[in-house]
C-alpha positions in Angstrom: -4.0 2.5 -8.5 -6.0 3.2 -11.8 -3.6 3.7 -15.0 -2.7 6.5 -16.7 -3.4 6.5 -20.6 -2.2 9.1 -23.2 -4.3 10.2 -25.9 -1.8 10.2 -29.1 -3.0 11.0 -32.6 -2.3 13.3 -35.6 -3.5 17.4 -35.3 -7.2 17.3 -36.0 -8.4 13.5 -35.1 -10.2 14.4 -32.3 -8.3 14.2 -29.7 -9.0 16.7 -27.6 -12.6 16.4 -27.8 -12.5 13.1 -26.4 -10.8 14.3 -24.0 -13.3 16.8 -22.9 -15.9 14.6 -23.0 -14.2 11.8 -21.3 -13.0 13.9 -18.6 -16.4 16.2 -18.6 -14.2 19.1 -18.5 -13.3 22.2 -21.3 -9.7 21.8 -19.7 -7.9 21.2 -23.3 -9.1 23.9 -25.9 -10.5 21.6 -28.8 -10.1 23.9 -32.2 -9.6 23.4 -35.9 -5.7 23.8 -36.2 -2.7 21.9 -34.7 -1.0 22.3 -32.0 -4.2 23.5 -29.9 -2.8 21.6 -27.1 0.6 22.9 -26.3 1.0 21.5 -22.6 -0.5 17.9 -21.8 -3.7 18.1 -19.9 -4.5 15.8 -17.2 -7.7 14.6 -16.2 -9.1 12.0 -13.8 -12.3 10.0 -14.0 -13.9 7.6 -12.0 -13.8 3.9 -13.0 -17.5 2.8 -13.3 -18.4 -0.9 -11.5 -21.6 -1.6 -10.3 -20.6 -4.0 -8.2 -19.1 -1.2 -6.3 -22.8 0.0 -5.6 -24.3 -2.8 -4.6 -21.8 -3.8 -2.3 -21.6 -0.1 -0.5 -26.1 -1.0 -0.2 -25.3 -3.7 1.0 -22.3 -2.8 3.3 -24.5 0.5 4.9 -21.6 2.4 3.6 -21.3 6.4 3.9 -19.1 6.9 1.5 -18.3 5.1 -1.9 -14.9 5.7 -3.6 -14.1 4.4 -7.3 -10.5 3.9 -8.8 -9.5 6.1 -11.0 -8.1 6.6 -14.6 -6.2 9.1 -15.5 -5.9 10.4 -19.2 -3.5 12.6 -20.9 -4.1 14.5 -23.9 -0.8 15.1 -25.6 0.1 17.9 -27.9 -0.6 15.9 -31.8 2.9 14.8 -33.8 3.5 15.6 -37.2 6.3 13.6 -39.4 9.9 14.4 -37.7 8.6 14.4 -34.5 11.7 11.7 -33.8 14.3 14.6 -34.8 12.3 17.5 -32.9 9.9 18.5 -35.7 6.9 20.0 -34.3 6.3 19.1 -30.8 7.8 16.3 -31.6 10.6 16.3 -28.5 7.9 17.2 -26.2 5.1 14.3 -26.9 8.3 11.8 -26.9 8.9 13.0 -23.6 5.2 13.4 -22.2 4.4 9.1 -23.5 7.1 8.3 -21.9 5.4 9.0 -18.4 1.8 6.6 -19.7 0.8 3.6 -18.8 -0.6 2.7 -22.0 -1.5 5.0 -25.5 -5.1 5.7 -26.6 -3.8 5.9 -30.0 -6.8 7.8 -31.6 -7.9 7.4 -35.8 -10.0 9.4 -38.0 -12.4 7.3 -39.0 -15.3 9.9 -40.1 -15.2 12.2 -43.3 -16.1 15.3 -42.9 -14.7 17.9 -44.5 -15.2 20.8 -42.1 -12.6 19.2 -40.3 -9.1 20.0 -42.1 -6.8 16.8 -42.2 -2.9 17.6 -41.7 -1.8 15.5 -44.7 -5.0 16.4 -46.7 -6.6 12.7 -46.9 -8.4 10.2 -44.4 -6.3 7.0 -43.7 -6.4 5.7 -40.3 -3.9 2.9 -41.8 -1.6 5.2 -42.8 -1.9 7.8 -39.7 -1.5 4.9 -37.3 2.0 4.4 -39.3 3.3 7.9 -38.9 2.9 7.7 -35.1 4.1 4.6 -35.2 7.1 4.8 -37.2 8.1 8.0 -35.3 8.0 6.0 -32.1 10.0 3.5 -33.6 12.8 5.6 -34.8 13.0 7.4 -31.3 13.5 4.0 -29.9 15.7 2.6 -32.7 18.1 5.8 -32.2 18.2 5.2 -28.2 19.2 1.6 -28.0 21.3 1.7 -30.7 23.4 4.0 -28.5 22.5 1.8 -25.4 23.0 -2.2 -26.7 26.7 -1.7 -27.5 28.1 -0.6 -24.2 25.7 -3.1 -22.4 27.2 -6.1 -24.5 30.6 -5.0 -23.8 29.2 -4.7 -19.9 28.0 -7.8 -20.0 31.3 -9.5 -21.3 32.8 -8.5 -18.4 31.2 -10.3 -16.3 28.3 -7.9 -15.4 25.3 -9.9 -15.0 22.9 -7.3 -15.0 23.9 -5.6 -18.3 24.1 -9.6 -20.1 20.0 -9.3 -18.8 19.1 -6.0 -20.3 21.5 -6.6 -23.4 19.8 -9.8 -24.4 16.0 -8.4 -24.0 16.6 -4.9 -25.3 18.7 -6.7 -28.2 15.9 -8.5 -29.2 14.0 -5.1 -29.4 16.6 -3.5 -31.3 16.2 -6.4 -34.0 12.5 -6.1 -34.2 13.0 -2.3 -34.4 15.3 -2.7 -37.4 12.7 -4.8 -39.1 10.5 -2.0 -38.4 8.1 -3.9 -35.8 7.4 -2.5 -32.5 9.3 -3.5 -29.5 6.1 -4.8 -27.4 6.8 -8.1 -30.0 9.7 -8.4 -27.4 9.4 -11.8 -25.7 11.3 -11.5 -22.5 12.5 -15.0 -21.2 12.0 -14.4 -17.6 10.9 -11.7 -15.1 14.0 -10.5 -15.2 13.9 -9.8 -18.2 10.4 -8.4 -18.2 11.5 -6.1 -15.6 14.7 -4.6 -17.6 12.0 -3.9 -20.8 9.5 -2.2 -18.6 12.3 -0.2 -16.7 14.3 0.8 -20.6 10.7 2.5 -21.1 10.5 2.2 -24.8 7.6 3.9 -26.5 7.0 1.2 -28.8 7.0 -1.5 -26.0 3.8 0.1 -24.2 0.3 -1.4 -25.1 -2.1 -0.2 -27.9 -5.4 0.2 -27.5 -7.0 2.0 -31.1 -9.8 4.4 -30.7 -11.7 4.6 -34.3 -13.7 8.0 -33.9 -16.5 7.7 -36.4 -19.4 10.3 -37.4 -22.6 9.8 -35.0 -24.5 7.5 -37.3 -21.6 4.7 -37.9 -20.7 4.8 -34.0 -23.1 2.0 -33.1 -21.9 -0.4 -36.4 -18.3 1.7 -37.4 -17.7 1.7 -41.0 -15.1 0.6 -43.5 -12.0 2.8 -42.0 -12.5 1.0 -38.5 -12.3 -2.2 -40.3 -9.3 -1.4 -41.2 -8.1 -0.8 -38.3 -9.4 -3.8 -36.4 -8.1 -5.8 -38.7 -4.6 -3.9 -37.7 -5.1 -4.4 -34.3 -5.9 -8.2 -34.7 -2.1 -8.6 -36.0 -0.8 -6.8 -33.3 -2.5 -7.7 -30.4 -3.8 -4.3 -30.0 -6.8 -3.2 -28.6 -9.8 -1.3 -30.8 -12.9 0.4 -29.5 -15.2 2.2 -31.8 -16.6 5.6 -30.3 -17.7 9.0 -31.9 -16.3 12.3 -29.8 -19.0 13.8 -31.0 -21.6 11.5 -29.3 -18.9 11.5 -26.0 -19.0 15.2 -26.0 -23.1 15.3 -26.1 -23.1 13.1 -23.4 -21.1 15.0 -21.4 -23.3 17.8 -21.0 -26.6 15.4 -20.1 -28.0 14.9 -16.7 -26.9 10.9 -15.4 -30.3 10.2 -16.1 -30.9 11.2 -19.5 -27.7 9.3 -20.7 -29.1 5.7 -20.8 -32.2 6.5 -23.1 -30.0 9.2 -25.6 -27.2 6.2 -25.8 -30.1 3.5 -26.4 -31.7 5.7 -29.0 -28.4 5.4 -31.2 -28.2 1.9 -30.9 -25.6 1.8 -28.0 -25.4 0.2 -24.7 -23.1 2.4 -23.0 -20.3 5.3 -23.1 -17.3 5.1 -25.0 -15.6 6.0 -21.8 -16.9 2.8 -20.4 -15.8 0.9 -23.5 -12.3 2.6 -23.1 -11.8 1.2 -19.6 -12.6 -2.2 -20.3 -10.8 -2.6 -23.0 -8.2 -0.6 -21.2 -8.3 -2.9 -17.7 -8.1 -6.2 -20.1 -5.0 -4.5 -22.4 -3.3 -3.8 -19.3 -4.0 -7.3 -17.6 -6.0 -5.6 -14.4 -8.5 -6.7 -12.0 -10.3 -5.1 -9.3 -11.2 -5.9 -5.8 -12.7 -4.4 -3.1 -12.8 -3.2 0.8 -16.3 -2.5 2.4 -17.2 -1.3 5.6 -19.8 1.1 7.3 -17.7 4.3 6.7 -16.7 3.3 2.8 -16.7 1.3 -0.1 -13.9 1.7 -2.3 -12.7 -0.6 -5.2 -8.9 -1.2 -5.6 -6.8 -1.7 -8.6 -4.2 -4.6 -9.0 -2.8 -6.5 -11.9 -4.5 -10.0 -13.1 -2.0 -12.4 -11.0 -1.1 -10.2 -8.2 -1.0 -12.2 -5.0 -2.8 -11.0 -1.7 0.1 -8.9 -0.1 0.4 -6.9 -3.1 -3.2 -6.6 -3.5 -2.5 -5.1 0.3 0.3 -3.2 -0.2 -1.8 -1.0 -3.1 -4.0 0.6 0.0 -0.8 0.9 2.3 2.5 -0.2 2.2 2.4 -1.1 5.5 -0.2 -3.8 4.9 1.7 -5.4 2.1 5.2 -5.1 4.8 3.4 -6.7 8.0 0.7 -9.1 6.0 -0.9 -11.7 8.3 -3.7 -12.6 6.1 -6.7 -11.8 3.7 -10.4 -12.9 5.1 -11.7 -13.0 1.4 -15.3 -13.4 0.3 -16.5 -13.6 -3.4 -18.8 -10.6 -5.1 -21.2 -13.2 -5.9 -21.0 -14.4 -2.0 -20.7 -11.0 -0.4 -24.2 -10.0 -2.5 -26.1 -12.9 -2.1 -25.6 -14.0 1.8 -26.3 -10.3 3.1 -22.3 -9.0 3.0 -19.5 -10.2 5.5 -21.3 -11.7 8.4 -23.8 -13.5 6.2 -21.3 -15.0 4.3 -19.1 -15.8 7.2 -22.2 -17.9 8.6 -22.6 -19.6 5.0 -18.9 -20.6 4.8 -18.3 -18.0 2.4 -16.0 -15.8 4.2 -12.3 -17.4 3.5 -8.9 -17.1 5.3 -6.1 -16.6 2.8 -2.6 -16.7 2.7 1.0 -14.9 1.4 0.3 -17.2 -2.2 -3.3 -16.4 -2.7 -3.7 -14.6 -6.1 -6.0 -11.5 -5.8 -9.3 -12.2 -7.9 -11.8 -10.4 -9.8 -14.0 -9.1 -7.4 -13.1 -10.2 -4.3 -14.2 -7.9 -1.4 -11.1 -8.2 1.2 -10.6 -7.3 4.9 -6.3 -7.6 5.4 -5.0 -8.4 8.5 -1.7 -7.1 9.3 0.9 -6.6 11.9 3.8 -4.2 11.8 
């Protein structure tokens, strides 16, 4: 699994250029005046980890196979959005379906580039997204909450779950906080908010899109905005489109010296995943052999059978074991049979928790 990320924003904040370049495609027509993207467009990238490399040298593998991200660039929301203004019933519907929202600000000033409320205020953008998110939520529990209380005063023990976590969204909602404040008491609990699917109780991350020469530094509107993030627990990552989009159309070799040149160390899309993997709590591990080397997506905590389970279900269903061996281990003792020889190579259980890293070989029995 990778994780799928919806680009959200006002008309006109870049949006769809990032998407272009972060996708290297021209699949979402990027133009001067809303609405330019009517249907969501989908695009896939590979996940870049050099570990995956050396371990497929290492390895003799044929073939190398990176996770994958998904984004989706969603048609921009306008004030209303909650009561069907705009798009607005249609980008309710597409979020919905995301892992997490790229919640993209303008941060730059030009003026070529018209603004649809005629000023440049990531603060205050943010907020209309935001709010519309809030109400859509506030309106759907406040028709759901009732009829799970009276539910779960009959006795009904899974309505008393999802009425006391999706109550305590409601409340924040009403105080006009997002429901991803919600602290579920259990995993119950947890599981009831993730399946109620509230926009506002999906994770954050900020992308400030600056002008070229305040992408290395940002500049006083993506201060703002970290500062904003910093009270939310929201993610922030600083990148220019228009940089993203240059890149795009370089040769791989190129990219390193044009990025260096401007004072950066790598893409925004690299930026975007990392701060994406860490918002969304995941970890990668990987399987190496002579035919691949592919890297494998789980969440920070999962435990070897559902690390197993993400390649095939009937690994995860007929787990025997995981024969595990450290990146670090794998790379320095010459991969699996050098680092079996060094004591490297270890046998783990049903309870062992999946690790940055880790190059696995599951065995199984169904």
């Amino acid at each position: 699994m990778g994780f799928r990320c919806g680009i959200v924003g006002l008309p006109n904040v870049g949006k769809s250029t990032l998407f272009n370049a972060l996708t290297e495609t021209a699949a979402a027509q990027a133009a001067n005046y809303p609405f330019c993207t009517i249907e969501p467009n989908v695009g896939r990238v590979a996940v870049p980890d050099p570990r995956l490399q050396e371990i497929a040298r290492v390895a003799g593998s044929k073939a190398i196979i990176e996770t994958q991200l998904e984004f989706v660039d969603i048609a921009g929301l306008v004030r209303g959005a909650s009561k069907g203004e705009g798009l607005g019933n249609q980008f309710l519907a597409n979020i919905r379906e995301v892992d997490a929202i790229v919640h993209v600000l303008r941060c730059f000033e030009e003026g070529d580039v018209t603004h649809v409320e005629g000023r440049v205020d990531p603060i205050a953008d943010a907020e209309t997204v935001e709010t519309e998110l809030m109400l859509a939520d506030l309106e759907s529990l406040e028709k759901r909450v009732p009829n799970l209380v009276k539910k779960a005063q009959q006795g009904d023990k899974e309505a008393k779950i999802q009425a006391s976590v999706l109550g305590q969204a409601l409340e924040l909602l009403r105080a006009s906080k997002p429901a991803r404040l919600t602290e579920p008491r259990d995993p119950e609990e947890k599981l009831a908010l993730e399946r109620a699917q509230l926009l506002t109780a999906k994770p954050v991350l900020y992308v400030c899109n600056v002008d070229e020469g305040d992408a290395a530094t940002g500049n006083a509107h993506s201060a703002r905005v970290f500062e904003k993030a910093e009270a939310e627990g929201a993610g922030t990552v600083v990148i220019s489109a228009a940089i993203e989009a240059e890149i795009a159309t370089m040769p791989a070799e190129e990219r390193a010296e044009f990025l260096s040149d401007l004072g950066l160390e790598e893409t925004g899309l690299s930026r975007i995943i990392r701060a994406g993997y860490d918002l969304l709590h995941l970890i990668t591990f990987f399987t190496a052999g002579p035919k691949e080397a592919r890297a494998w997506t789980v969440e920070k905590g999962s435990k070897a059978p559902q690390a197993a389970g993400v390649i095939h279900t009937d690994f995860e269903r007929g787990f025997i074991r995981a024969e595990t061996i450290a990146f670090d281990d794998y790379i320095a003792h010459g991969g699996e049979t050098g680092a079996r020889d060094a004591g490297k190579l270890r046998s783990e259980g049903k309870e062992y928790v999946t690790k940055d890293g880790d190059v696995m070989l599951f065995r199984f029995n169904v």
